[in-house]
C-alpha positions in Angstrom: 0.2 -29.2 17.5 0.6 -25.1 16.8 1.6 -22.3 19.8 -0.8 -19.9 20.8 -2.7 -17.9 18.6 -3.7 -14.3 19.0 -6.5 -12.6 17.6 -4.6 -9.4 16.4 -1.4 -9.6 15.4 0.8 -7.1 17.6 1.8 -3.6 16.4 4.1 -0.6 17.5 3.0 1.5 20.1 3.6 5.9 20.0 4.4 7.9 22.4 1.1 8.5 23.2 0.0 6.0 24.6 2.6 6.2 27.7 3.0 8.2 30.6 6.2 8.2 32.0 9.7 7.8 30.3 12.7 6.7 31.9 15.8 7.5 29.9 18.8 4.5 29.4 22.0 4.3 27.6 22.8 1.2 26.1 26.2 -0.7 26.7 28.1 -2.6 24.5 27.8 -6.0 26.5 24.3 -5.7 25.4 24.7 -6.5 22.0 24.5 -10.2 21.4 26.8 -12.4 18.4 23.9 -11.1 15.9 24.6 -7.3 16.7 22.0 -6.3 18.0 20.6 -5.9 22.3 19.6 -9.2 23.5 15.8 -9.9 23.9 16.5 -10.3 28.2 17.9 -6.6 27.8 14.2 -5.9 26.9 13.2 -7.0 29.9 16.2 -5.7 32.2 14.8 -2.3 30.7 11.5 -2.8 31.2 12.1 -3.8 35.1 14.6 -1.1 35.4 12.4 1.8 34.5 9.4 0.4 36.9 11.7 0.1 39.8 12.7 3.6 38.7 9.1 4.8 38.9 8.3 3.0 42.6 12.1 4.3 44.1 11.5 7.7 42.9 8.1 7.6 44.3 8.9 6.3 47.5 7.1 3.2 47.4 9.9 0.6 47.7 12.5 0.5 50.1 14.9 -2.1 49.0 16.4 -2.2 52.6 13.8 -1.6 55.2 10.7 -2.0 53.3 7.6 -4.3 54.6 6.3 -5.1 51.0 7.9 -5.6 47.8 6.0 -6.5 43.8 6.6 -9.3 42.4 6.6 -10.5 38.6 4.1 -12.9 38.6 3.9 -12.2 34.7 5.3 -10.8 31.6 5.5 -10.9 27.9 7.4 -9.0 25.3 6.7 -8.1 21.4 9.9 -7.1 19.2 9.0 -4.7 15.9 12.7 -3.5 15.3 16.1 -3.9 16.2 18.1 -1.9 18.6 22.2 -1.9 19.3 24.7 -0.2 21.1 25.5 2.6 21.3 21.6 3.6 21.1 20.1 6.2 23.7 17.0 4.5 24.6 13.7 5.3 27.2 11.4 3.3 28.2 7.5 4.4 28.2 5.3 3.0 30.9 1.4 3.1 31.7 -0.8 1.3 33.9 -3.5 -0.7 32.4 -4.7 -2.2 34.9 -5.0 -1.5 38.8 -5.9 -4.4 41.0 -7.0 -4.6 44.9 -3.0 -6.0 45.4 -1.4 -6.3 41.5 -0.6 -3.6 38.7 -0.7 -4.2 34.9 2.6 -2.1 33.3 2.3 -1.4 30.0 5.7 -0.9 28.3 7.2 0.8 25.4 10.8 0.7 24.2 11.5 3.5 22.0 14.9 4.8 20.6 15.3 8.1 22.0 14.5 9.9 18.7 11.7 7.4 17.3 7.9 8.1 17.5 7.1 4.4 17.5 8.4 1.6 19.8 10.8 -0.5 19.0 9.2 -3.2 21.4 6.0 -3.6 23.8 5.5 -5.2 26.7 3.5 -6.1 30.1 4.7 -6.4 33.6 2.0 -7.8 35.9 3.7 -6.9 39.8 1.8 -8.3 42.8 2.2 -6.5 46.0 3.0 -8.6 49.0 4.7 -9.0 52.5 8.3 -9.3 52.0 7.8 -12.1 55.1 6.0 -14.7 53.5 5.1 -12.8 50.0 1.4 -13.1 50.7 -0.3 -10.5 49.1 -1.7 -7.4 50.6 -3.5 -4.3 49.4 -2.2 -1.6 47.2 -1.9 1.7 49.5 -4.1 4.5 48.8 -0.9 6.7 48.5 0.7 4.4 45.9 -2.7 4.3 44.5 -2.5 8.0 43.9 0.6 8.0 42.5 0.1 4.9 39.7 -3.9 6.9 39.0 -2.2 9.6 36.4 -0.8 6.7 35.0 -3.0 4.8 33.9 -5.0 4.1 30.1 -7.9 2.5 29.2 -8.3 0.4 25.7 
């Protein structure tokens, strides 16, 4: 029995196609015993620079919030390496916008590179923080994850 197969196989991303950066320095308890960041710093990247996004934004509150996302998804492709001490950023757009979920589309670039060094995909579903059920996007956080978003 074989894994899943893909119709296309994956390829680095530009700049381009992103449309917000978050900037990150790498630490040296990153690294793992083969030198270079471990593949759940990817994702610790990824999820940092969304939460980035919705704090600056104003749509999470951490502490008195009604709703929260939630990962109800996510994948990764790796294309090079990366190690401390790089300066990293992580690219984000929205491919897709739901009624109640969002589809990030992520880049990891070192700072100076054109291409990423990794993609990936958040899917977040927005619910009641009592209960997690999920609710409606907002038409103000709509407005802000809109500029965001890419087609294809």
């Amino acid at each position: 029995m074989s894994g899943p197969t893909r119709k296309q196989k994956p390829t680095p991303k530009t700049r381009a196609a992103f449309r917000y950066f978050a900037p990150f320095e790498t630490r040296w308890r990153d690294n793992d015993q083969y030198g270079h960041i471990n593949n759940a710093i990817y994702y610790e990247l990824f999820d940092s620079a969304i939460n980035q996004l919705l704090l600056s934004n104003k749509i999470l509150d951490f502490d008195n919030g009604d709703t929260v996302f939630l990962v109800v998804a996510s994948g990764c492709d790796y294309f090079s390496e990366l190690a401390y001490p790089d300066s990293v950023e992580v690219g984000l757009a929205i491919a897709h916008l739901g009624s109640s979920a969002v589809t990030y589309d992520l880049g990891l670039f070192k700072t100076s590179a054109e291409k990423t060094a990794a993609t990936g995909f958040f899917v977040h579903v927005h619910v009641a923080r009592d209960g997690y059920r999920p609710l409606p996007i907002s038409a103000a956080t709509r407005q802000v994850f809109e500029p965001l978003m890419v087609t294809g």
